[in-house]
C-alpha positions as CSV (number, residue, x, y, z in Angstrom):
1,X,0.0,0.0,0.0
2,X,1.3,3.6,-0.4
3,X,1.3,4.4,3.2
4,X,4.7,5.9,3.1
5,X,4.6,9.9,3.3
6,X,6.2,12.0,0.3
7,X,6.6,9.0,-2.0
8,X,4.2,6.0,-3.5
9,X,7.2,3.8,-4.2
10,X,7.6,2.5,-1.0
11,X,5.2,-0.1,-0.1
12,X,3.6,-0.9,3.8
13,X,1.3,-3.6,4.2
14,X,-2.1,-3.4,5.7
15,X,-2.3,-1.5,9.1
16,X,1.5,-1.2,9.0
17,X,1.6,2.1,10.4
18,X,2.0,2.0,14.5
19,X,1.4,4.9,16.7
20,X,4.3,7.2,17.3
21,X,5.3,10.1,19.1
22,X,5.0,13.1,16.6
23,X,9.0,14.2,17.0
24,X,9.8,11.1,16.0
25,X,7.4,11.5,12.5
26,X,5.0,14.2,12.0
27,X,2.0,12.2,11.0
28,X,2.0,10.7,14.1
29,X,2.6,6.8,12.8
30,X,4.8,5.0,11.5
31,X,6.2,1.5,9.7
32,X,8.5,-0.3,11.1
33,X,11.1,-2.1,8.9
34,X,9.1,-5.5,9.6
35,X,5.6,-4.0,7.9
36,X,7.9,-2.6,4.5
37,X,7.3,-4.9,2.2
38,X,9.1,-2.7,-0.5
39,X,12.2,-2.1,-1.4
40,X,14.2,-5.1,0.2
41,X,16.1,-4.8,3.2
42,X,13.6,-1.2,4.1
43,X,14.4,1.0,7.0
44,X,11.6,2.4,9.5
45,X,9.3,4.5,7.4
46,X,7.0,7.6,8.5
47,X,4.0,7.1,7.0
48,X,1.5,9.6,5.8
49,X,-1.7,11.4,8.0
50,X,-5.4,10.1,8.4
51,X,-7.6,11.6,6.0
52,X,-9.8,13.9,8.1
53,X,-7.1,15.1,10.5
54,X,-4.7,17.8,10.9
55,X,-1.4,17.1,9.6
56,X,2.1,18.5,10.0
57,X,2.9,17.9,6.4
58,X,1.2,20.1,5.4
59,X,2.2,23.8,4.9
60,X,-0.5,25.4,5.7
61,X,-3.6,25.1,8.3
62,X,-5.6,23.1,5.2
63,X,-3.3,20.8,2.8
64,X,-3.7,22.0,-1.1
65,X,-4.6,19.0,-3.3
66,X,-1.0,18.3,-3.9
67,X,0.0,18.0,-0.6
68,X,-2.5,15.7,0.4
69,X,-1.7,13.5,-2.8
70,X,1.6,13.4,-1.0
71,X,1.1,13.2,2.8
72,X,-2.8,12.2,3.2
73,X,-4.5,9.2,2.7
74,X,-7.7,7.3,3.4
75,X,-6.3,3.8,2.8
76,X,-6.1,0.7,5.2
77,X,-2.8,1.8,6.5
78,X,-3.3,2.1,10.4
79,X,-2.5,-0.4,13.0
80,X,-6.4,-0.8,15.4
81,X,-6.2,1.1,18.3
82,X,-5.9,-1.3,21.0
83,X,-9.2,-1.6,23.4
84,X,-8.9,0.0,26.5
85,X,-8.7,-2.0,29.5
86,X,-10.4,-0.8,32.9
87,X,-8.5,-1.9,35.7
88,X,-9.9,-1.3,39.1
89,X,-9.0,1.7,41.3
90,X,-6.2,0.3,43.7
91,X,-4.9,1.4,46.6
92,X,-2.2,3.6,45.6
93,X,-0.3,4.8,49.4
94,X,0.6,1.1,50.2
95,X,1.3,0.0,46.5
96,X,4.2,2.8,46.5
97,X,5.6,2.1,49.4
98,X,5.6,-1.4,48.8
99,X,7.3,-0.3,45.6
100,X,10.7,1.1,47.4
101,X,13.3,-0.8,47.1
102,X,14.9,0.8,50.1
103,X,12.9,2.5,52.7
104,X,12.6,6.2,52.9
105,X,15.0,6.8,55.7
106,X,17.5,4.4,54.6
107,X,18.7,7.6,51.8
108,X,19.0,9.8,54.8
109,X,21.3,7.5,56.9
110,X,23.4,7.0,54.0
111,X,24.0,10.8,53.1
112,X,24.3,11.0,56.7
113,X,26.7,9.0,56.6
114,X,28.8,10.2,53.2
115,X,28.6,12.8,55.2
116,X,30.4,11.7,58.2
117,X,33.1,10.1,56.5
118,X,34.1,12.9,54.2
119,X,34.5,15.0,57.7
120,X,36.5,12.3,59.1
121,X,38.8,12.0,56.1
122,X,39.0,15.8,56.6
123,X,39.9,15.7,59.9
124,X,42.4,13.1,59.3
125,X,44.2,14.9,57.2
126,X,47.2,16.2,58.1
127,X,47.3,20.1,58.2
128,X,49.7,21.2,55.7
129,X,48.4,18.7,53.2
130,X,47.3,20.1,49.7
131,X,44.1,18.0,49.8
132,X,42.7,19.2,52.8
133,X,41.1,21.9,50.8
134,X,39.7,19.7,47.8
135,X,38.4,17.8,50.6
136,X,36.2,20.7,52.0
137,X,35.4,21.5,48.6
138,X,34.0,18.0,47.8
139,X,32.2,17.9,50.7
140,X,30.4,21.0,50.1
141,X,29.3,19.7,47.1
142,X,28.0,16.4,48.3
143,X,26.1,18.5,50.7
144,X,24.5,20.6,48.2
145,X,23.6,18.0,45.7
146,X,22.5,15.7,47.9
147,X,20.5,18.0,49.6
148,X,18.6,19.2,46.2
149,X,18.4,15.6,45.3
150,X,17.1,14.3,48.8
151,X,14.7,17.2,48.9
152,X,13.5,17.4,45.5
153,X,13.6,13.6,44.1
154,X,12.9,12.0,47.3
155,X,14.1,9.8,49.2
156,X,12.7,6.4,48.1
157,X,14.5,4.7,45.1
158,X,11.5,2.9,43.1
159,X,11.8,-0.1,41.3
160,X,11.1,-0.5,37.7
161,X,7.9,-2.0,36.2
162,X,9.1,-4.2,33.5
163,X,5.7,-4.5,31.8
């Protein structure tokens, strides 16, 4: 099918065109190399707007005749969108916390205690050494940063839903 925008020689089978984010192609879909069935060995390939919509393509607010030769169509080139599933409202306060890989005040004890080993290096230091000062300096900025990070990101570390 001539799904692909700007040209008619590259070829996307039916409802080849997935759902994209629009910086990634204008139209808002595209094929993936898979769903190319023309020219051999095809890259990923924006594919043209929905007939009936607004698209990016297009110049100006309405696409002239030409552009929409090149950019629009009303073919079968879009991938179903899938069916919505309704979950059921879940408890969200224990779900997060169960969540956390660490708990929340484990962060604090170990900035806490960054903290207190950066001092004691510092202290251990003799005087006249050169690195007394880049060790002040250092932990000044482990203060800071942690603070922002601590304050602003929070202190639980979250794990990562795979699905």
């Amino acid at each position: 099918m001539e799904c692909a925008a700007g040209t008619d020689k590259i070829k996307v089978t039916p409802q080849g065109c997935k759902p994209v984010s629009e910086d990634r192609c204008a139209s808002g879909f595209m094929a993936p190399a898979e769903n190319v069935t023309f020219p051999k060995n095809p890259l990923e390939t924006c594919c043209k707007c929905k007939a009936g919509e607004k698209c990016a393509y297009c110049l100006g607010e309405e696409c002239t005749e030409a552009e929409k030769k090149k950019y629009v169509t009303d073919k079968d080139c879009f991938e179903e969108p899938p069916e919505l599933e309704t979950s059921p409202p879940t408890e969200t306060s224990q779900e997060e916390d169960d969540d956390a890989l660490f708990p929340d005040w484990f962060s604090y004890v170990i900035y806490i205690a960054l903290l207190g080993l950066i001092y004691a290096v510092y202290m251990m230091t003799p005087g006249g050494s050169p690195f007394k000062k880049q060790i002040m300096i250092f932990g000044g900025i482990v203060t800071i940063v942690g603070g922002i990070l601590l304050a602003f990101v929070g202190p639980g570390i979250k794990l990562l839903d795979p699905t």
